[in-house]
C-alpha positions as CSV (number, residue, x, y, z in Angstrom):
1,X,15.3,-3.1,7.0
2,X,17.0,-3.1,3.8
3,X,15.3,-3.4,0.8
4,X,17.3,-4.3,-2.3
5,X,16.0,-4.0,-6.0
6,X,15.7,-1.1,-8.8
7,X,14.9,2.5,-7.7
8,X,11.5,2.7,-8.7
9,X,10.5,-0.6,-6.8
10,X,12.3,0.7,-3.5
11,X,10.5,4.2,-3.4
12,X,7.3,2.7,-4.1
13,X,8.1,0.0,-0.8
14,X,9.2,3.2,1.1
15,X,6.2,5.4,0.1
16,X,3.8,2.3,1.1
17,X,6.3,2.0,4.8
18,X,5.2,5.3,5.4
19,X,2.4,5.1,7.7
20,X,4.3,2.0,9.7
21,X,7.6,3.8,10.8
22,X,8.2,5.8,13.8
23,X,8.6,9.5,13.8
24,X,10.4,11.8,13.2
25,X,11.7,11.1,9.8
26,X,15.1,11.8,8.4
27,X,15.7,10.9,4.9
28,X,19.2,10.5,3.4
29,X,20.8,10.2,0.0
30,X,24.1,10.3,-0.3
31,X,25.2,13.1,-2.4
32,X,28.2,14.5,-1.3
33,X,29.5,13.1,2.6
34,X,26.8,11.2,4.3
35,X,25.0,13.6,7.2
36,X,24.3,11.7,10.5
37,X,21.5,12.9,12.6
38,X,23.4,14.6,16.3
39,X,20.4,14.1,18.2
40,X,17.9,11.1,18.4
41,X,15.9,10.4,15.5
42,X,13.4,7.5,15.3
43,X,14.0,6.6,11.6
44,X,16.8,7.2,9.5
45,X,15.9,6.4,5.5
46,X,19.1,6.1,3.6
47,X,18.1,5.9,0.0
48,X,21.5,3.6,-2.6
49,X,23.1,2.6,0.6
50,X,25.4,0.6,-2.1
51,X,26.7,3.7,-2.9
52,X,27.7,4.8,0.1
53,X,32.2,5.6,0.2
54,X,34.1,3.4,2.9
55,X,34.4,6.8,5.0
56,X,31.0,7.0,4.9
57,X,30.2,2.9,5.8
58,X,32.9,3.0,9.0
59,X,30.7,6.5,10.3
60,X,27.6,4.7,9.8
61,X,28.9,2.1,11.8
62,X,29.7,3.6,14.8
63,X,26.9,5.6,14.6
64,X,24.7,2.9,14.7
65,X,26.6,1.8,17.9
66,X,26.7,5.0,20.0
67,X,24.0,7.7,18.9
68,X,21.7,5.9,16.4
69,X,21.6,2.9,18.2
70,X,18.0,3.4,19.0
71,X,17.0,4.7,15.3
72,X,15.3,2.3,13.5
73,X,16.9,2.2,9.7
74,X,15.8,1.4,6.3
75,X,17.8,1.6,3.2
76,X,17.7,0.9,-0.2
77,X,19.8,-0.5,-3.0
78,X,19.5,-1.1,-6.3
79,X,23.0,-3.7,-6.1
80,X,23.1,-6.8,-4.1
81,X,24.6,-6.1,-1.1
82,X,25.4,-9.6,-0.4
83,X,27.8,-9.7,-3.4
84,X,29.6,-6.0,-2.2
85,X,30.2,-7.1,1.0
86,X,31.4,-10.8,-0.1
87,X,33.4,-8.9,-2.5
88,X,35.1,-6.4,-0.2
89,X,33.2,-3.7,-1.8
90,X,31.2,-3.1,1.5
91,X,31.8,-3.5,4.9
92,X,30.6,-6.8,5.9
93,X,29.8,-6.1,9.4
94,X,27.3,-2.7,8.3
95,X,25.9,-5.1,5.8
96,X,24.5,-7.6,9.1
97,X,23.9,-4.6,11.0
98,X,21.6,-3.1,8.1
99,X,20.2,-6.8,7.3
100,X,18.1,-7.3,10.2
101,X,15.0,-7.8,7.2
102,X,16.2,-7.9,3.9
103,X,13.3,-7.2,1.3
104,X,14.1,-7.9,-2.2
105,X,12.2,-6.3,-4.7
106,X,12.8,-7.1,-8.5
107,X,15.6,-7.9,-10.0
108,X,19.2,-7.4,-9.1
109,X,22.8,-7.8,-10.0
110,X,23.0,-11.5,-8.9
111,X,20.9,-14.2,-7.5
112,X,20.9,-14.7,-3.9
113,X,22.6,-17.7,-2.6
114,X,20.6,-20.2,-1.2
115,X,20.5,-20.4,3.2
């Protein structure tokens, strides 16, 4: 799931996730290089996903194909990921992969284009 909208907004969605995500929990936010779980862990939280360095994108990736594949995932933005990834500012196919439900919250950098 990513949900998309101002920092306040996305911890409150989180905080009221809670009781609705499997265990065990790892939480994530990218200060400094972006720390991948070795062994299995049922849900990964990764808190300005936007944020995240191309590095960091391409590993998240391929660990969502190998040893996450099986970790559910929700991250937050405050930017439209949409736009980054339309803009070459994120990797377009992590964007789909993390878009599986997007939930926007608020306001953002730019309207959503109409499906």
């Amino acid at each position: 799931m990513l949900v998309e909208g101002p920092v306040a907004v996305t911890n409150e969605v989180l905080l009221l996730l809670q009781p609705h995500i499997r265990e065990p929990i790892l939480s994530n936010r990218p200060q400094g290089p972006l720390e991948l779980p070795s062994s299995e862990t049922r849900t990964l939280i990764l808190r300005d996903v936007g944020a995240l360095n191309g590095e960091d994108q391409r590993r998240l990736l391929e660990w969502l194909g190998g040893t996450g594949s099986h970790t559910q995932v929700l991250s937050t933005t405050e930017h439209s990921l949409f736009a980054r990834a339309s803009g070459g500012l994120f990797d377009i196919a992590l964007y789909y992969r993390l878009n599986v439900m997007l939930l926007h919250v608020g306001s953002i950098e730019s309207p959503r284009p109409a499906v």
